[in-house]
N, C-alpha and C positions, 0 to 999 in steps of 0.2 A: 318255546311253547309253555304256555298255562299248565304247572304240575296237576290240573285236575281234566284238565282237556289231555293229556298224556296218560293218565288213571284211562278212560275211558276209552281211548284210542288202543289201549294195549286189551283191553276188557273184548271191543270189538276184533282187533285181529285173533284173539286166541280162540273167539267163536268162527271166526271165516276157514283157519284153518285146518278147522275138522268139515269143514263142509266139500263136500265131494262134485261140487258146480264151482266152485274157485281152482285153477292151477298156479296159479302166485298171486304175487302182491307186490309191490314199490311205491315209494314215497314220490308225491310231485309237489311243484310249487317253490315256498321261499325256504322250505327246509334245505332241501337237495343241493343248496347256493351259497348255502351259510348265512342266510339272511334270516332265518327265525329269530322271534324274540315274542316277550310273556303274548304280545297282542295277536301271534298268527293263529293259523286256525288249522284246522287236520285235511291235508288234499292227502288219499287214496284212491291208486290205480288197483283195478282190480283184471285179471286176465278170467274170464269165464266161460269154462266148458259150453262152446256151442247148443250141444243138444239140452243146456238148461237156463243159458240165457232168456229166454220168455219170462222163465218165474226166480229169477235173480232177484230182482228186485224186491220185491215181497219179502224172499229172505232175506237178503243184505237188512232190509228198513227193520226188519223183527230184530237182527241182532244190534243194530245200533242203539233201538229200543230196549233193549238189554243191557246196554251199557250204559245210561245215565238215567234221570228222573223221571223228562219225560221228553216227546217230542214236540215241540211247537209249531213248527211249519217243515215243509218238505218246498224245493223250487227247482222245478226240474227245467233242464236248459231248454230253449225252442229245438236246439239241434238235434234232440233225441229222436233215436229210432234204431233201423236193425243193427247198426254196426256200433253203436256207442251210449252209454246211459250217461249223463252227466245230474245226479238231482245233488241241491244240496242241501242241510238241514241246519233249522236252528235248534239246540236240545239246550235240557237245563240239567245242573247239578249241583247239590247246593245253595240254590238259590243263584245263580250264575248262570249266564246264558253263551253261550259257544257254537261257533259256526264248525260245521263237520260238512263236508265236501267228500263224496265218493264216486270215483268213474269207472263204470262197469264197458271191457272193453270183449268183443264178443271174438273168440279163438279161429274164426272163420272168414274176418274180414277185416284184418290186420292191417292191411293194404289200403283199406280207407285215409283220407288225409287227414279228417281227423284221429283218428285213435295212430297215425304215425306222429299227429303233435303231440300224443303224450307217450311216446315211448323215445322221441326225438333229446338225444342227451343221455338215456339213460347208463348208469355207469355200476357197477357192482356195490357199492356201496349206500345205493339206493333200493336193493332188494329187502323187503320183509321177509321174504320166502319163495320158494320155487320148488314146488312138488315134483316136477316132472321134465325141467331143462327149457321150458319154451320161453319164459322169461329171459333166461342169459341168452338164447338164440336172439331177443331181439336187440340185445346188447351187440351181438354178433354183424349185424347189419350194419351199424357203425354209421346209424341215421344222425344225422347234423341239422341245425339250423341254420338261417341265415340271417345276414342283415338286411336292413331295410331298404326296398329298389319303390320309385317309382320317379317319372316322366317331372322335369325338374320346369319346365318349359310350362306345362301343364297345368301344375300348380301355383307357376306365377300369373299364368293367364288368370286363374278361378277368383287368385287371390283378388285380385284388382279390380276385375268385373262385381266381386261380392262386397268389396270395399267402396264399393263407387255408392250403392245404395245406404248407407250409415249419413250421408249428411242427409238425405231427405229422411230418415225417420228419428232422426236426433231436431231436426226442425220442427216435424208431426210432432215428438214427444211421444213416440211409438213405444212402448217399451217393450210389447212381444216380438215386434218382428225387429227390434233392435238386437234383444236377446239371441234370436236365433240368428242373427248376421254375425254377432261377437263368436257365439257359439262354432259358427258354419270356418271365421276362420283362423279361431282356435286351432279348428283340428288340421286347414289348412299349411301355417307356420309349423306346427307342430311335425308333419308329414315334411316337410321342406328341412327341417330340421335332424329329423331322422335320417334324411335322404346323406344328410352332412357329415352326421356325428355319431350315427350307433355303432355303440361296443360292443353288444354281445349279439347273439346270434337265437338266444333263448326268449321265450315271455313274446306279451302281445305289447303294442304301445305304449300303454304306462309302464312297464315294466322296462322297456329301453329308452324311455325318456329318463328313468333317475338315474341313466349312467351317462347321458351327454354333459359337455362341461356345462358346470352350477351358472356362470353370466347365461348360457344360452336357454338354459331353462329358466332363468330370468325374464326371460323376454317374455314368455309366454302366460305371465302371474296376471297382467293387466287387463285380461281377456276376459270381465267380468263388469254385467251388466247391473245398474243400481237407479233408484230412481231420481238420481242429483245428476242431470243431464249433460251438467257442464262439466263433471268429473269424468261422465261417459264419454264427453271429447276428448276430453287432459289423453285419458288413456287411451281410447283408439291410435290417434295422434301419434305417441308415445309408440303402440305398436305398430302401426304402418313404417315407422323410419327404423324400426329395428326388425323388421320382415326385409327391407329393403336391403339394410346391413347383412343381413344375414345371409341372404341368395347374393346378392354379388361375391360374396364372401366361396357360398357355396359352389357357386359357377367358376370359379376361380379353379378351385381345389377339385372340381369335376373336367375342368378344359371344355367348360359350357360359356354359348353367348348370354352374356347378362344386358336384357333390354333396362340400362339403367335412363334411358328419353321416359319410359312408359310409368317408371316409379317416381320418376321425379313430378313429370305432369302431375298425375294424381296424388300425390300428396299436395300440391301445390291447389289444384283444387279443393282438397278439403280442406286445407288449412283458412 
């Protein structure tokens, strides 16, 4: 982390921890992984006394405001509401501008799934603080993550049906509803992939994609649309035969049937 985003992080917690609506604090994100470095940013869990969580907020945002120049924007997550605050902020200092990310998790509804994603992992060495033991209690639960499950059969159906539509808007010269078909199965391969090769059990999708092997996140670079149409082939092209490779690969290593009639057809038609 940024030695001036760390100034300011230690500036906010020393005001959190005189405030009597906080009962701890723990680090989340890339620090807790050993993955920080100068570019991350500050994720703060915060546990907050139920009966003051309503006006959390307000306070938290004044002392953040305390701790650097000034604030530029605030973006609070859609998911907010009674059980979890997620906003996050852009501040400056120095003329430098830093993402500060804090999660207000409310003492009463723990149990939510989300505020068990961010207490899911936690280890002792990720406490700021703990006034009062309810932080190490959640340590005590001994909440885990998992790896990535979903329907392997599923995704190759989606794949090919959404692939079947790229040669008529590569004909059009469509290039929004191209966009969004590259896009739609990006996320497809990508999910087929995870189903194969996630290692860790923590983080949302991008974050367990940078640990499958580097060829197989290879696969997935091509997935981008451009207005040189014929390059838009070259690549499609390119990733349908290594979506292909990759599910038979993965039905293998699953003891799943791999319809390799239905990969072959279609690429052949699009070819």
């Amino acid at each position: 982390m940024n030695d001036k985003l760390k100034e300011i992080e230690e500036v906010f917690i020393g005001q959190v921890q005189k405030s009597d609506s906080v009962l701890g604090a723990w680090r989340f994100g890339s620090e807790t992984h050993g993955l920080s470095d100068d570019l991350s940013d500050v994720d703060i869990v915060l546990l907050i006394d139920g009966n003051y969580f309503d006006k959390s907020i307000n306070e938290m945002e004044k002392y953040i405001e305390n701790s650097c120049d000034e604030i530029y924007l605030c973006y609070p997550e859609e998911f907010n509401g009674e059980a979890i605050i997620n906003n996050g902020y852009l501040i400056s200092k120095d003329n430098d501008i830093f993402q500060f990310d804090i999660f207000l998790l409310h003492s009463g509804h723990l149990g939510d799934f989300l505020c068990r994603m961010h207490y899911t992992g936690l280890a002792e060495k990720d406490i700021i603080f703990d006034k009062t033991g309810r932080v190490r209690e959640l340590i005590s639960l001994n909440s885990t993550g998992s790896y990535y499950k979903d329907n392997i059969t599923h995704l190759e159906t989606a794949y090919w049906y959404h692939a079947y539509m790229v040669k008529k808007y590569l004909a059009r010269k469509d290039f929004f509803k191209l966009y969004h078909i590259f896009h739609t199965l990006y996320e497809i391969h990508a999910s087929m992939l995870l189903v194969g090769f996630d290692q860790i059990t923590w983080g949302g999708c991008q974050n367990k994609l940078g640990f499958i092997p580097e060829d197989k996140g290879g696969h997935l670079k091509k997935y981008f649309c451009t207005e040189d149409f014929d390059k838009n082939r070259e690549n499609i092209l390119y990733c349908m035969k290594t979506f292909a490779e990759d599910t038979k690969e993965i039905c293998r290593l699953k003891n799943e049937e791999y319809n390799e009639c239905l990969a072959n057809r279609m690429i052949k038609f699009f070819s």
